[in-house]
Structure formats: C-alpha cells, structure tokens
N, C-alpha and C positions, 0 to 999 in steps of 0.2 A: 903098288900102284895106287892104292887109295889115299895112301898118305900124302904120294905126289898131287893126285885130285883135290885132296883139302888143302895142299899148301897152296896149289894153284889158285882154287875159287876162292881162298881168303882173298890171297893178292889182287885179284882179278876183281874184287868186289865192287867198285866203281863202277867199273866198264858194265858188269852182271846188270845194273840198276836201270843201268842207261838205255842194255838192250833189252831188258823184262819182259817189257810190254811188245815187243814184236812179233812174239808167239804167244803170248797169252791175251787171253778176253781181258781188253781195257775200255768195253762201255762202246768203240768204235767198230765201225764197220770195216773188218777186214777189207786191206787195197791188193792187189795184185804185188806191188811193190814190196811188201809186208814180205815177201818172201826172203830178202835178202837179210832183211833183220830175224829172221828165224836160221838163217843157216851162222850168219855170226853168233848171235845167242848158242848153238850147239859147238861152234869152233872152241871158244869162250870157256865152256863149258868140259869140253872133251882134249884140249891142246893144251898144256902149260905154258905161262908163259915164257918167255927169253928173253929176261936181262941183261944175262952177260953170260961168260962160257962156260961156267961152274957144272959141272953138272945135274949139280943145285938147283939150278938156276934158270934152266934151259929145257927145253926138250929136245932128248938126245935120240941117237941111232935105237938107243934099247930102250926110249920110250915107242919109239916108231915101231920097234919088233912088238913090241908088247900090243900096241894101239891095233895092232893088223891081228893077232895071233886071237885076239878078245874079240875081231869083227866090229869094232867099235862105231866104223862109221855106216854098219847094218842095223847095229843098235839103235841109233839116232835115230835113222829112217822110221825102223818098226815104229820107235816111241812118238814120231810125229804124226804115225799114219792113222792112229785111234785118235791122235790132237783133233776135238772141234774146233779151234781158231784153225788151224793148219785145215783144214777142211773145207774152212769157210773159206784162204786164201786160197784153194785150190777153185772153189765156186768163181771167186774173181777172175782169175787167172782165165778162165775160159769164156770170160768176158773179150778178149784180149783180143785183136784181130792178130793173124799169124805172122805180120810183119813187130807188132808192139811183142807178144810170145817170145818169137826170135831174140829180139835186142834184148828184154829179161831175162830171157835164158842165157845170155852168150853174158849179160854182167853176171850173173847166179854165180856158174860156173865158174868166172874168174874173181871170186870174192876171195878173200886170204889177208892175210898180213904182209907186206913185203918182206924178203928174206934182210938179214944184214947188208950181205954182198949187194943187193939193189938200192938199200935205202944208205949206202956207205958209212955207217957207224952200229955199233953194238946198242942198242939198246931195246926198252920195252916194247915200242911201237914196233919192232920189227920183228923176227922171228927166223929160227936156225932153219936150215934145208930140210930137216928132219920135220921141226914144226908146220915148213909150207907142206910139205908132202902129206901130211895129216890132213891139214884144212883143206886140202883140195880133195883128197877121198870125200871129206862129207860132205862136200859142195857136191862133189859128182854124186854119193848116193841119194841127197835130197832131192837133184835135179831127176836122177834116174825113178827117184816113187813118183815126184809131178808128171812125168810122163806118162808113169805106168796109170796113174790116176786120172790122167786127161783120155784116156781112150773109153 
C-alpha cells in the first residue's frame, strides 16, 4: 500500500499544490467553506488516482478492501481533529446559521470525483466505483467529526 501511496501522491502532485492551502494555515482566516477543501486535500491524499483500468493505474476493489481494513478514512478524521486550521474551520462553521450548515453539509458530503460511468469516459478527472466508495467514506467521516465537534 505505500508504494501505491507514493505512486499516487507523485502523480497527484499538481492537484496536492492546488489543494495545500485548504487545510493548512495560509496567513487567512479560516471560512466555513474551507471545509470542502480539506476533505479533497484527504481524498487526494488517501484515493489513488484512476487513469485507466490497469490496476496500476486505478484504485481497485483491493485497494478499497485494504482502504476499509486500515480505517483509513478514521484516520483522516483523528488527524484533522488535533488540525488547528481544521479547528479554526470548525470555529467558522458555527458561525453558519443552520440553513447555510445544512447546504455545506449536504455539498461536504457529496464531494468526490465523478465515477467513469457518470463522467462517460476513462480518464483522470474521474474515478472507478471502488475510488468513489473511498471518497465518500471520508467525506462521511469528516462530516461525522464536524458534527461531533459542533455539539
């Protein structure tokens, strides 16, 4: 698995750059918003990505056994929950009247990559049924520690 980890975050290394700053202290005051860029940052980070169908290439069924078997998307959680920017987006967040909450939560939640079969062709941008099934555990456990942390 870690070899897959390093092939992935080489590849991935653009995209990593882009989302950096979402979770980490960049000089700005955490937004509320901020949230969804910390849950792709961990997608990013924890999903290989899918090119094509190589097994190479992709994140397969036994990267998904593995991804579940490891807790992987309990780990994220833990590691955001000591995060002070993630702290600080939680401080925002509760700025939020429970109608703006709501509508962040409900995109949160549905953050991912589209699968192939949606976006109709194989490539980067999209992602195998095994990959959406990963991103969306971490979206749910992200979602499920803001909760536990807004009470």
């Amino acid at each position: 698995m870690k070899t897959t980890i390093f092939f992935f975050k080489k590849s991935a290394w653009c995209l990593l750059l882009a989302l950096a700053t979402a979770c980490s202290s960049n000089g700005q005051p955490a937004k509320a918003d901020d949230l969804i860029g910390c849950i792709k940052k961990a997608q990013v980070e924890n999903v290989r990505e899918s090119c094509n169908q190589m097994g190479c290439c992709c994140f397969t069924d036994l990267d998904l056994a593995e991804f579940q078997r490891s807790k992987t998307a309990d780990v994220v959680a833990k590691e955001l929950r000591s995060s002070g920017r993630f702290k600080s987006i939680i401080a925002a967040i509760k700025e939020l009247s429970p109608q703006e909450w709501g509508r962040l939560r409900a995109k949160a939640l549905a953050t991912r990559r589209p699968t192939w079969a949606e976006q109709g062709s194989i490539s980067c941008s999209g992602q195998t049924n095994a990959g959406r099934d990963a991103e969306q555990m971490i979206a749910q456990s992200v979602i499920a520690l803001v909760d536990e942390m807004l009470k």
